[in-house]
C-alpha positions in Angstrom: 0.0 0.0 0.0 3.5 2.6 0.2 3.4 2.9 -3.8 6.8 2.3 -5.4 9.9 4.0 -4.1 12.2 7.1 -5.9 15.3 5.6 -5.4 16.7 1.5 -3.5 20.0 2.1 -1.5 21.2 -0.8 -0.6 23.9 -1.6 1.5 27.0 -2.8 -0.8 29.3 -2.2 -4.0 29.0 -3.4 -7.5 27.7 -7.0 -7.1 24.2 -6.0 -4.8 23.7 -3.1 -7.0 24.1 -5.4 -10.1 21.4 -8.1 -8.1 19.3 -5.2 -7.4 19.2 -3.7 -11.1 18.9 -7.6 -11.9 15.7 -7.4 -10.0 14.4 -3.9 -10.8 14.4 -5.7 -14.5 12.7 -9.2 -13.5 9.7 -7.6 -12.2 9.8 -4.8 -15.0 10.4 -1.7 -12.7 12.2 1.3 -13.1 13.6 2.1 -9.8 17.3 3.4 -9.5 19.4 1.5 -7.3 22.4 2.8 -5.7 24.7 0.8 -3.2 26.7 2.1 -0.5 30.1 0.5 0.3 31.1 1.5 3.6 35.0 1.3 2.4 35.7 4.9 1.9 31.9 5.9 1.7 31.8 5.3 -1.5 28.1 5.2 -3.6 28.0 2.9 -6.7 25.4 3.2 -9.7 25.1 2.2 -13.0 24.9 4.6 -16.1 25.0 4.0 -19.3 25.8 0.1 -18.9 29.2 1.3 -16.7 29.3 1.3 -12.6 30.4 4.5 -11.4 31.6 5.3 -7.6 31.2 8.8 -6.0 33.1 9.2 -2.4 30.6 10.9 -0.1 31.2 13.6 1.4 31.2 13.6 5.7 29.8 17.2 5.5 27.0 17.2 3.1 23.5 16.5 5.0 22.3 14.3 2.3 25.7 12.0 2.7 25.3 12.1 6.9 21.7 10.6 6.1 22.8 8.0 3.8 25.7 7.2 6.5 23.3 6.9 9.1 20.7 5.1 7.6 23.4 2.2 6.4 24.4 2.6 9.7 21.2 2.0 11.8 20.3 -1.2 9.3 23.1 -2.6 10.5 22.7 -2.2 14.1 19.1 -3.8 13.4 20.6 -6.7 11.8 23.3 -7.3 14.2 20.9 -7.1 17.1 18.4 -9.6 15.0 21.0 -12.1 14.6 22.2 -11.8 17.9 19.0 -12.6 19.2 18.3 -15.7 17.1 21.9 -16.9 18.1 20.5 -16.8 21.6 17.5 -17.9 21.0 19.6 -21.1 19.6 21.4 -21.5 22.5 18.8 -21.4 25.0 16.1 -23.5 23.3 
């Protein structure tokens, strides 16, 4: 019921960004997909058939978002697999 996104970051370099644009073709949408590595901040696209990289900047507000968004999805997904490894351990 959210509608279709602008833009999929995902959390990566060139081979998520090339499964994501994999999928953005399977189910026929046209949805830009950008990864972000966290080596040397870098965000990776696609133009034109090539995979560019862009090093974000730690000033820009748009780059701190990015950052911290990466950032907090990894938290989540530590703290998810940490609980199923206890989870494992207790049951």
């Amino acid at each position: 019921n959210w509608g279709k996104p602008d833009l999929v970051v995902l959390d990566g370099g060139k081979g998520q960004v090339s499964v994501g644009n994999q999928v953005m073709t399977e189910y026929k949408l046209s949805i830009p997909v950008v990864g972000l590595a966290k080596r040397d901040e870098q965000l990776i696209y696609k133009v034109d058939g090539s995979y560019k990289t862009s090093k974000l900047s730690q000033d820009e507000e748009g780059s701190k978002l990015l950052i911290s968004l990466r950032d907090e999805a990894h938290r989540f997904a530590q703290k998810y697999h940490h609980h199923l490894r206890l989870k494992k351990i207790t049951v």
